[in-house]
Every structure is written in C-alpha cells, then in structure tokens.
HTML snippet that shows the backbone in 3Dmol.js (N, CA, C, O; Angstrom):
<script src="https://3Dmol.org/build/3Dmol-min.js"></script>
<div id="view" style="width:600px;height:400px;position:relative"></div>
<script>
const pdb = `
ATOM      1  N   UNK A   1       0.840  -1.176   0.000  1.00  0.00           N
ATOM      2  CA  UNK A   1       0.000   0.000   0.000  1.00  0.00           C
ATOM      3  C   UNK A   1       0.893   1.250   0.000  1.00  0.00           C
ATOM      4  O   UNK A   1       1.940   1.354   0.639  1.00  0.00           O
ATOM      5  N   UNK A   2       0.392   2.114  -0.734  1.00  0.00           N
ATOM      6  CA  UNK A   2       1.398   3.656  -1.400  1.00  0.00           C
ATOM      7  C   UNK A   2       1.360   4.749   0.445  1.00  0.00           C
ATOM      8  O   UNK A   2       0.532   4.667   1.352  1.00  0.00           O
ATOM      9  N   UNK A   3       2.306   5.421   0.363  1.00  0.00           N
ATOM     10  CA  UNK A   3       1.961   5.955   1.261  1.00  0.00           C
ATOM     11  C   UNK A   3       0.859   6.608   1.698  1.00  0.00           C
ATOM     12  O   UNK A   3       0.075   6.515   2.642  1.00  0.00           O
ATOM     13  N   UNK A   4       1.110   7.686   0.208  1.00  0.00           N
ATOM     14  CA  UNK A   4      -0.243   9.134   0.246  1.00  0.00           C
ATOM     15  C   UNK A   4      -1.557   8.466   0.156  1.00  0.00           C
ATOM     16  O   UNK A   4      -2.563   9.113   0.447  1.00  0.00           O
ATOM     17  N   UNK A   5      -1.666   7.002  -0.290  1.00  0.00           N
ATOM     18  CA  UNK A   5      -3.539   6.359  -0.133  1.00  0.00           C
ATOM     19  C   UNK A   5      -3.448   6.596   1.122  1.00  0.00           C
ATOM     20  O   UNK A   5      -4.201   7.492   1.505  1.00  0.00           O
ATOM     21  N   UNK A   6      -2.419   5.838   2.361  1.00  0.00           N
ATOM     22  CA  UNK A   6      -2.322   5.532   3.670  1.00  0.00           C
ATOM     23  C   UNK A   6      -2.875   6.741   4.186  1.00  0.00           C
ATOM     24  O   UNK A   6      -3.549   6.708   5.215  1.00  0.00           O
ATOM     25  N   UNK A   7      -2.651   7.839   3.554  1.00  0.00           N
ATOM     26  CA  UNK A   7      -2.971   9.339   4.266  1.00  0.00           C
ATOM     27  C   UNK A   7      -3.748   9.864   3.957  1.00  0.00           C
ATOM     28  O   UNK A   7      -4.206  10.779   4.641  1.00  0.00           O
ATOM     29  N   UNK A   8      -4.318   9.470   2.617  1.00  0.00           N
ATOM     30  CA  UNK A   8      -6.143   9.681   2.131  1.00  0.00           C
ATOM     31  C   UNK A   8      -6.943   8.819   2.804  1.00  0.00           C
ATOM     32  O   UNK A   8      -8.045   9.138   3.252  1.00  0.00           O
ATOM     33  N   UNK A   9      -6.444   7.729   2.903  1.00  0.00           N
ATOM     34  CA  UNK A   9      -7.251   6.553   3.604  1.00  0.00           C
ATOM     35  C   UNK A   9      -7.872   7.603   5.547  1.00  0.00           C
ATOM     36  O   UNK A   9      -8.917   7.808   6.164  1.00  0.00           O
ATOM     37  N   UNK A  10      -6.637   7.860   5.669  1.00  0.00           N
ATOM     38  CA  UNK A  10      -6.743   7.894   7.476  1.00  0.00           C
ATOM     39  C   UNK A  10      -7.425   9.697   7.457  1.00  0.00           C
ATOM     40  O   UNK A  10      -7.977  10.047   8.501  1.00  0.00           O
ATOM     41  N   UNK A  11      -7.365  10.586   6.463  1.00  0.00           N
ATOM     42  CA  UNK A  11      -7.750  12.018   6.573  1.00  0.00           C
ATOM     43  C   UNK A  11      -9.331  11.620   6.089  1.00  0.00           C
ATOM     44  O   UNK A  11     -10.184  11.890   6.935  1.00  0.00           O
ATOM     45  N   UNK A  12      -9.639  11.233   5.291  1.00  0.00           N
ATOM     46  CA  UNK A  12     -11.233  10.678   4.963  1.00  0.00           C
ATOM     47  C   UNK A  12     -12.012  10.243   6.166  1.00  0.00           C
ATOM     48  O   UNK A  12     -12.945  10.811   6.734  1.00  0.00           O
ATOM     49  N   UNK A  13     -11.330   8.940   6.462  1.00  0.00           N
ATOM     50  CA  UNK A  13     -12.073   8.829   7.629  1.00  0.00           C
ATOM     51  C   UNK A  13     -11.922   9.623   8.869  1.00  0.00           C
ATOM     52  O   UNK A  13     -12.919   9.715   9.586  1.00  0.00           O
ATOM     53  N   UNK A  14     -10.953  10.144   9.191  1.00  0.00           N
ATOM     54  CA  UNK A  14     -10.978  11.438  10.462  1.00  0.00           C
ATOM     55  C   UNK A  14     -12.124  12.642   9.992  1.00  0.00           C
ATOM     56  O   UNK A  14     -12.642  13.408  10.805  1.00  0.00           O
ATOM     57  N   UNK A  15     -12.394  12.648   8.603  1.00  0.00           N
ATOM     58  CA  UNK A  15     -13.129  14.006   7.894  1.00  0.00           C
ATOM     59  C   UNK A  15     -15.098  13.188   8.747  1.00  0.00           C
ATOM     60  O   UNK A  15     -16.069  13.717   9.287  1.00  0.00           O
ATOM     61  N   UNK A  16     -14.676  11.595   8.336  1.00  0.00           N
ATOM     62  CA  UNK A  16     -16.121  11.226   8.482  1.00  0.00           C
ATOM     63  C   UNK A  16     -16.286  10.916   9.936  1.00  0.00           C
ATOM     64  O   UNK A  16     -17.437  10.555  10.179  1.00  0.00           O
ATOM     65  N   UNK A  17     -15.758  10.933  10.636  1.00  0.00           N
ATOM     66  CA  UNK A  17     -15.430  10.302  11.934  1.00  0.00           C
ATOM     67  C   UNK A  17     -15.942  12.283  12.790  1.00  0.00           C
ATOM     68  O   UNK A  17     -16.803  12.561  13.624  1.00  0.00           O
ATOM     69  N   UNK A  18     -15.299  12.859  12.321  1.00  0.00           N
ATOM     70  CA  UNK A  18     -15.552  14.218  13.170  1.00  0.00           C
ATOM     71  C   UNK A  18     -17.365  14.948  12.706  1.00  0.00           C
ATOM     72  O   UNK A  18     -18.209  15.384  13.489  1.00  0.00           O
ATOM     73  N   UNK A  19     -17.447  14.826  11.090  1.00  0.00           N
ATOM     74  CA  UNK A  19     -19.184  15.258  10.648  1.00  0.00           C
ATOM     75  C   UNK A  19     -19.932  14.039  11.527  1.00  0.00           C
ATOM     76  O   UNK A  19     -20.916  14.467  12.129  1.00  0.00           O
ATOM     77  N   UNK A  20     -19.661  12.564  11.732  1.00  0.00           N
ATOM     78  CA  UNK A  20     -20.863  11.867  12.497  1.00  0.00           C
ATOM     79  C   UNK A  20     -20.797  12.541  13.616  1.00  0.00           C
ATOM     80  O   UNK A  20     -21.888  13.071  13.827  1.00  0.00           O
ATOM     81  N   UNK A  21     -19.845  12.825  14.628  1.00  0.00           N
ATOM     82  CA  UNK A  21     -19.832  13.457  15.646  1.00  0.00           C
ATOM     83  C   UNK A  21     -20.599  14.448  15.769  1.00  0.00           C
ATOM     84  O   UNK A  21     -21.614  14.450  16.466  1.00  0.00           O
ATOM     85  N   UNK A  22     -20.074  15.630  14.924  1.00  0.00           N
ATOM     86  CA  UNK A  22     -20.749  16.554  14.943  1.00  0.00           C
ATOM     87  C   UNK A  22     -22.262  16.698  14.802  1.00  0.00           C
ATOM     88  O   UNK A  22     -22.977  17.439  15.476  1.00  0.00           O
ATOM     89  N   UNK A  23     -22.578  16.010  13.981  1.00  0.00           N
ATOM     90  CA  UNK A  23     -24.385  15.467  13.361  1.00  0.00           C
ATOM     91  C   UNK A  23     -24.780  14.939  14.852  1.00  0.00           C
ATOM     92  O   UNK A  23     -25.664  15.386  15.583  1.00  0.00           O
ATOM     93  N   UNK A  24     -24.308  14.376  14.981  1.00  0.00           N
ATOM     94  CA  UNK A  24     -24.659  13.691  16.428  1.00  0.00           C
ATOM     95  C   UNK A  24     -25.081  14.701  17.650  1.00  0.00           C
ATOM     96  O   UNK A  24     -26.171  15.179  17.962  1.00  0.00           O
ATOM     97  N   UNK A  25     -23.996  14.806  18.116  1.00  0.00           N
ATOM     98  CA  UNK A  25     -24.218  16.191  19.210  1.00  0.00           C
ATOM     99  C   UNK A  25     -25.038  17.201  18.966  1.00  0.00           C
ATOM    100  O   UNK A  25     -25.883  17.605  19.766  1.00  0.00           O
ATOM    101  N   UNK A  26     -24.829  17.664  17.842  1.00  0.00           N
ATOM    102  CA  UNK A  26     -26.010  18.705  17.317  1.00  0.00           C
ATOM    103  C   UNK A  26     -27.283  18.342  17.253  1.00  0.00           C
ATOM    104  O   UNK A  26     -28.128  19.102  17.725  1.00  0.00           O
ATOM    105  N   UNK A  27     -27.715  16.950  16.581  1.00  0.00           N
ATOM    106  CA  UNK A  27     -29.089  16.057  16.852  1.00  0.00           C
ATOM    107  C   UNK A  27     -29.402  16.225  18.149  1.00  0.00           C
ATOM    108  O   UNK A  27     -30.556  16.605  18.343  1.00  0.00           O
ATOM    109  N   UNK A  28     -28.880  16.096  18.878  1.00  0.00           N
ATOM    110  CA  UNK A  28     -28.884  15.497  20.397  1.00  0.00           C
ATOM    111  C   UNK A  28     -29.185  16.612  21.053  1.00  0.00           C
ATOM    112  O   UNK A  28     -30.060  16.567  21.919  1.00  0.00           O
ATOM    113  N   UNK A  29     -28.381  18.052  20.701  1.00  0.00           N
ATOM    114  CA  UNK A  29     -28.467  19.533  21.766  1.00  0.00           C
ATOM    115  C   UNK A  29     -29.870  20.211  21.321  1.00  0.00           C
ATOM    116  O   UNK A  29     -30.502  20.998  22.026  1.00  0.00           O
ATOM    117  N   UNK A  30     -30.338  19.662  19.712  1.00  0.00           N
ATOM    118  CA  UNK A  30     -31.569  20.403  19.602  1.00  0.00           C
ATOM    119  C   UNK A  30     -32.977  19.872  19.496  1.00  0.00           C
ATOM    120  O   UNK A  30     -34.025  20.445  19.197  1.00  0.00           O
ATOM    121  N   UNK A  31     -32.635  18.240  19.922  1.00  0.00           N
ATOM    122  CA  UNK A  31     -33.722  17.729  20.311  1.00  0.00           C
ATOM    123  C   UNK A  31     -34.067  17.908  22.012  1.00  0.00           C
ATOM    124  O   UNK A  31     -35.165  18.028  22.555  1.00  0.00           O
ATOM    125  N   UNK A  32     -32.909  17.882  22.521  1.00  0.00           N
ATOM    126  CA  UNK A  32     -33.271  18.776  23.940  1.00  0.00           C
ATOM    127  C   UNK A  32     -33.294  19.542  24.170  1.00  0.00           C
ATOM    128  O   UNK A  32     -33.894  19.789  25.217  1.00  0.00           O
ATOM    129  N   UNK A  33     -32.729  20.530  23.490  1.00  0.00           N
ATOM    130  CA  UNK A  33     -33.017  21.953  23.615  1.00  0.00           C
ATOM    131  C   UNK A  33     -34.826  22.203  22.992  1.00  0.00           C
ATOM    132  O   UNK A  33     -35.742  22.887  23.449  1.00  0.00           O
ATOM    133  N   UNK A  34     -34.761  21.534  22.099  1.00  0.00           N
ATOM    134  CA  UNK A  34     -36.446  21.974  21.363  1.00  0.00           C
ATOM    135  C   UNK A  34     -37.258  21.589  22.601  1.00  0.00           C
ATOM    136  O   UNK A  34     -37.752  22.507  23.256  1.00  0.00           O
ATOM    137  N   UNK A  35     -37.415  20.510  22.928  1.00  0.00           N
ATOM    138  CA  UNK A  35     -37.941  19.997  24.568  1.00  0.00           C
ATOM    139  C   UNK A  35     -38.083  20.892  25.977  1.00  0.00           C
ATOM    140  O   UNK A  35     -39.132  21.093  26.588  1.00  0.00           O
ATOM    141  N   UNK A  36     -36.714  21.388  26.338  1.00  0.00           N
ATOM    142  CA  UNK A  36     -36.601  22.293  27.162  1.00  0.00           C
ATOM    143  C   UNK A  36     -37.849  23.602  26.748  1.00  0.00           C
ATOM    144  O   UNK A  36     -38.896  23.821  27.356  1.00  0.00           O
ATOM    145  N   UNK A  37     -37.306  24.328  25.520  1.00  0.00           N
ATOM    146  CA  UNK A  37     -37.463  25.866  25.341  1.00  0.00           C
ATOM    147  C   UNK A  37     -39.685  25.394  25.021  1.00  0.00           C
ATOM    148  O   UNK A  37     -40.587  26.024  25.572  1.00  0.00           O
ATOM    149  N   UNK A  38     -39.911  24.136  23.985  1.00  0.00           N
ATOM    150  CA  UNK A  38     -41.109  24.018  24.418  1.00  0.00           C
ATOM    151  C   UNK A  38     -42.047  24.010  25.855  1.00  0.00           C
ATOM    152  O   UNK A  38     -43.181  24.468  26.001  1.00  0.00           O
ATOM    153  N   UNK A  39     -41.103  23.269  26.948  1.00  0.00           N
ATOM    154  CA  UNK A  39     -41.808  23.243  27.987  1.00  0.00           C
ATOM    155  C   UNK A  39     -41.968  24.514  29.046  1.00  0.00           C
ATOM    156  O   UNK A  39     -42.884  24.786  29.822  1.00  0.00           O
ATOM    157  N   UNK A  40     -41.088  24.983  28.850  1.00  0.00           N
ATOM    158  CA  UNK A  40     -40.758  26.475  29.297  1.00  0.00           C
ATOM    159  C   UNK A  40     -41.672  27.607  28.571  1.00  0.00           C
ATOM    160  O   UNK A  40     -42.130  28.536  29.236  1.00  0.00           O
ATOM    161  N   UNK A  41     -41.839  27.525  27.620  1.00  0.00           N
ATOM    162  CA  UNK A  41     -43.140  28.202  26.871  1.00  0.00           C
ATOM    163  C   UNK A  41     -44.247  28.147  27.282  1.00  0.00           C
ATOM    164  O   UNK A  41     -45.064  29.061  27.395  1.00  0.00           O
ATOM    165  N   UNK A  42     -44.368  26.772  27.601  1.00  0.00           N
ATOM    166  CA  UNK A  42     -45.929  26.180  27.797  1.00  0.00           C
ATOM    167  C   UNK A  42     -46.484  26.555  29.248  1.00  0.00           C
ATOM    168  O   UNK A  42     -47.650  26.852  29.511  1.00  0.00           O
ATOM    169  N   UNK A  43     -45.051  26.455  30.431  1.00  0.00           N
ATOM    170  CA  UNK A  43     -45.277  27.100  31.482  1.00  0.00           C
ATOM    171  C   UNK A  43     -45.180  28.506  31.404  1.00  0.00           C
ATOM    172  O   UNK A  43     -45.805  28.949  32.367  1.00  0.00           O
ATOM    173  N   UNK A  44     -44.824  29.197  30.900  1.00  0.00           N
ATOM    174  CA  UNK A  44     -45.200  30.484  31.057  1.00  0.00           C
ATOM    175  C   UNK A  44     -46.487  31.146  30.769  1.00  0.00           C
ATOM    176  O   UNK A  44     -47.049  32.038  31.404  1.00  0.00           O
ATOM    177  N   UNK A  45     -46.941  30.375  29.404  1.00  0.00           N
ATOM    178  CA  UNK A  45     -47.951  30.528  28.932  1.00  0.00           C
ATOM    179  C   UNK A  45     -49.698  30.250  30.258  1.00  0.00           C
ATOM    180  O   UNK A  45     -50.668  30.975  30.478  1.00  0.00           O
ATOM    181  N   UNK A  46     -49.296  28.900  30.784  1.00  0.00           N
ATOM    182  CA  UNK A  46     -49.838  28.711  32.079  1.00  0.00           C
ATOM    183  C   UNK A  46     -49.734  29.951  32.599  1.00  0.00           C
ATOM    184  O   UNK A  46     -50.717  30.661  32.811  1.00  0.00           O
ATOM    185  N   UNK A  47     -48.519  30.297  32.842  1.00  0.00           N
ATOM    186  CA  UNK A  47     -48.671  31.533  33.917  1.00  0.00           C
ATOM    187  C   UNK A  47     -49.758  32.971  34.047  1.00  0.00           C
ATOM    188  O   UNK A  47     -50.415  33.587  34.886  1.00  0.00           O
ATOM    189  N   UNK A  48     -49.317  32.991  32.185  1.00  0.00           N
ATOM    190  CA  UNK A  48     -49.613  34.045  31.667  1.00  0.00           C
ATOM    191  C   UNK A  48     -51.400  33.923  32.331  1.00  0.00           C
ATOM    192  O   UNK A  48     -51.885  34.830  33.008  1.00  0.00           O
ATOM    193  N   UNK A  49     -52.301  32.420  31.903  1.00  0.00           N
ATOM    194  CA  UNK A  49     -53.169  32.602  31.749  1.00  0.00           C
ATOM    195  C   UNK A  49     -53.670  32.633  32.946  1.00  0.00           C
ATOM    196  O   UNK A  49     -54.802  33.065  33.163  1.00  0.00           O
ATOM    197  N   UNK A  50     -52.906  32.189  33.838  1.00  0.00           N
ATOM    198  CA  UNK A  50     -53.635  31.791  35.199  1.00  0.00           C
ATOM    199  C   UNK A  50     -53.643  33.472  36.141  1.00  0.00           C
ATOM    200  O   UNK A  50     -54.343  33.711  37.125  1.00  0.00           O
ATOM    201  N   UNK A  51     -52.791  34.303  35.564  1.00  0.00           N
ATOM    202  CA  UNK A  51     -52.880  35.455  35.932  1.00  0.00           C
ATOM    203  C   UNK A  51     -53.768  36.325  35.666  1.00  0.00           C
ATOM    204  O   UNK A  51     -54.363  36.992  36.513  1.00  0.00           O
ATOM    205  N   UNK A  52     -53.973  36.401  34.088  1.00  0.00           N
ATOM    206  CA  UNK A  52     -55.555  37.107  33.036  1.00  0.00           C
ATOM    207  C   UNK A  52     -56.563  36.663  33.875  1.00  0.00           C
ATOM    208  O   UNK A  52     -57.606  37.297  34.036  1.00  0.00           O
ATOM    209  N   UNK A  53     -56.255  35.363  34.548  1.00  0.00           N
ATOM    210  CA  UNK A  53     -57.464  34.505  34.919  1.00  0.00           C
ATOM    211  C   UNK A  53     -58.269  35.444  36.242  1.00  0.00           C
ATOM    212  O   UNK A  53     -59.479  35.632  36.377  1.00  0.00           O
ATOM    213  N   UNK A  54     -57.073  35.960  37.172  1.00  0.00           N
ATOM    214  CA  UNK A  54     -57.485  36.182  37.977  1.00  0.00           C
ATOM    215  C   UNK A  54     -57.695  37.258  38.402  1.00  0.00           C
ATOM    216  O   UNK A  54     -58.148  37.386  39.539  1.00  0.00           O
ATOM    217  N   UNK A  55     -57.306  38.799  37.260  1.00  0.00           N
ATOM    218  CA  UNK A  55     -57.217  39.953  36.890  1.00  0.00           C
ATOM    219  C   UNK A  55     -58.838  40.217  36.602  1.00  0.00           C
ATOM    220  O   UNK A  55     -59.497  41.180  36.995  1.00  0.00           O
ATOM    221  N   UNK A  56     -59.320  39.012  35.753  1.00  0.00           N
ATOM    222  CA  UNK A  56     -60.632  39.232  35.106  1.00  0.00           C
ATOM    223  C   UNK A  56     -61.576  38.606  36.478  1.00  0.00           C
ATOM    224  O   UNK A  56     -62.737  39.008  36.551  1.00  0.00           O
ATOM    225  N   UNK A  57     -61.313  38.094  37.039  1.00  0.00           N
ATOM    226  CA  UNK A  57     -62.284  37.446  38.242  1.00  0.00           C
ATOM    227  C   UNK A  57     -61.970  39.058  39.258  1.00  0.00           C
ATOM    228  O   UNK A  57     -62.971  39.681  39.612  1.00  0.00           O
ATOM    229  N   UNK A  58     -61.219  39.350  39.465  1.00  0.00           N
ATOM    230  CA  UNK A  58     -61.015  40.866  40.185  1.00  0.00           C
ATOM    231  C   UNK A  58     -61.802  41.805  39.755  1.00  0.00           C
ATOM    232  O   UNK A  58     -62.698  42.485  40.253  1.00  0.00           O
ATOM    233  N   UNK A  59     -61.181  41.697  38.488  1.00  0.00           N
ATOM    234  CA  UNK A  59     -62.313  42.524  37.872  1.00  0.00           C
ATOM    235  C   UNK A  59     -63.630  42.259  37.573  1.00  0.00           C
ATOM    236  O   UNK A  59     -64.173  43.238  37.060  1.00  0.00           O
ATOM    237  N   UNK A  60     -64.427  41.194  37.717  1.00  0.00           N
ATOM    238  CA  UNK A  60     -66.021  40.784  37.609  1.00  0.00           C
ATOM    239  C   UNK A  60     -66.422  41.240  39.144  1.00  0.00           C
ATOM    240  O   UNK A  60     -67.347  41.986  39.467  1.00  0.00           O
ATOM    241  N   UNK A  61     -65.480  40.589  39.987  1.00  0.00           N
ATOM    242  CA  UNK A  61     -66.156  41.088  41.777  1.00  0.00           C
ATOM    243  C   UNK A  61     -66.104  42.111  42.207  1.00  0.00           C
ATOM    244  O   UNK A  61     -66.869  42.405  43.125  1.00  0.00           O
ATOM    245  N   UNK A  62     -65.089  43.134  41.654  1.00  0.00           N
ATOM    246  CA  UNK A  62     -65.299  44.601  42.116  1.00  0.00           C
ATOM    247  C   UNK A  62     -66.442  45.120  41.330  1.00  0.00           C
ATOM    248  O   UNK A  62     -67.311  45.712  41.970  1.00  0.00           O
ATOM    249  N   UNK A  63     -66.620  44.971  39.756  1.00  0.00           N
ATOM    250  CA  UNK A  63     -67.673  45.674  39.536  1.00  0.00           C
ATOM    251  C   UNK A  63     -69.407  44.924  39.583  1.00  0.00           C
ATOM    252  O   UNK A  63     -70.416  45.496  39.168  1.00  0.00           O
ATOM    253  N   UNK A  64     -69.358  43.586  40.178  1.00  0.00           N
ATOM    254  CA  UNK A  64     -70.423  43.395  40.612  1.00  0.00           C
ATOM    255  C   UNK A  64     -70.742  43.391  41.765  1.00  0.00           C
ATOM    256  O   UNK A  64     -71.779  42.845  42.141  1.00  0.00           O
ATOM    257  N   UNK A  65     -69.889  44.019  42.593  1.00  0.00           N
ATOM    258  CA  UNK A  65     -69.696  44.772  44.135  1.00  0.00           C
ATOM    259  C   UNK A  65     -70.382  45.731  43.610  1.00  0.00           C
ATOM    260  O   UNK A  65     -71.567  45.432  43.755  1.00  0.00           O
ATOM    261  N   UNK A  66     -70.220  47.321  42.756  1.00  0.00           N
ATOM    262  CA  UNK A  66     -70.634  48.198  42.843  1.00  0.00           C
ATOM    263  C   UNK A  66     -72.016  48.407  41.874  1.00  0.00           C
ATOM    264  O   UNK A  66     -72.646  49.458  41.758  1.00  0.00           O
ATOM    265  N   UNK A  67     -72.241  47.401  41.360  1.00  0.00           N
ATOM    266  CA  UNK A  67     -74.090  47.399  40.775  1.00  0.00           C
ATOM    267  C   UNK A  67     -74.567  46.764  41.936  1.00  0.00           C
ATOM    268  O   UNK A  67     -74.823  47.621  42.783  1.00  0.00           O
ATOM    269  N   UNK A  68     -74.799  45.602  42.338  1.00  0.00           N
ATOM    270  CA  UNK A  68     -75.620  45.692  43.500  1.00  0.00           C
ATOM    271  C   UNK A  68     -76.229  46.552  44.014  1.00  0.00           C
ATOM    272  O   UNK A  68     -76.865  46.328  45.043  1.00  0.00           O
TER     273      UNK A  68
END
`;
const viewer = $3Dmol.createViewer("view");
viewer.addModel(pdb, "pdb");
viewer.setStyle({}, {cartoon: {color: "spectrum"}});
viewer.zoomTo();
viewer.render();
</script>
C-alpha cells in the first residue's frame, strides 16, 4: 500500500469520523433543547393565563360589588 492512499485513507475517515460526531451532538443539543425551550413556553404561557385569569375574576367582583 502507497503511502499518500495511507494518508487519504486515514484524513477521509478522520473528515467522516468528526461530521458523524458533529451530526450527532447537534441532533442530540436540539432535540433537547427543542424539549426544554417548548416546555418552558408552555409554562409560562400557564402563567400568563392563570394570571388574566385572575385579573378578570377581580375585575367581575369589584364591579359586581358596585351594581348591586
């Protein structure tokens, strides 16, 4: 076997050996990251509503305090 194949041979696969890696980790950071930043949305969104929720109930009992 020639040298320079020996060194195409071993730079090819270091080229394919570092993109699976990379594909990998990156798969991996933005399937948990998509997970995280969804669930974190979803609780805020809770928050958001459970607050409107109780802004508008404040607001129904004060002003059906003052019709009475």
């Amino acid at each position: 076997m020639k040298f320079s194949s020996l060194k195409t041979v071993i730079v090819v696969l270091s080229v394919a050996a570092i993109m699976v890696l990379t594909l990998g980790i990156s798969s991996f950071a933005y399937i948990i990251g998509k997970t995280y930043i969804v669930n974190a949305y979803i609780g805020e969104m809770k928050n958001v509503a459970r607050i409107s929720g109780r802004q508008i109930q404040n607001f129904l009992t004060i002003n059906s305090f003052w019709q009475s």
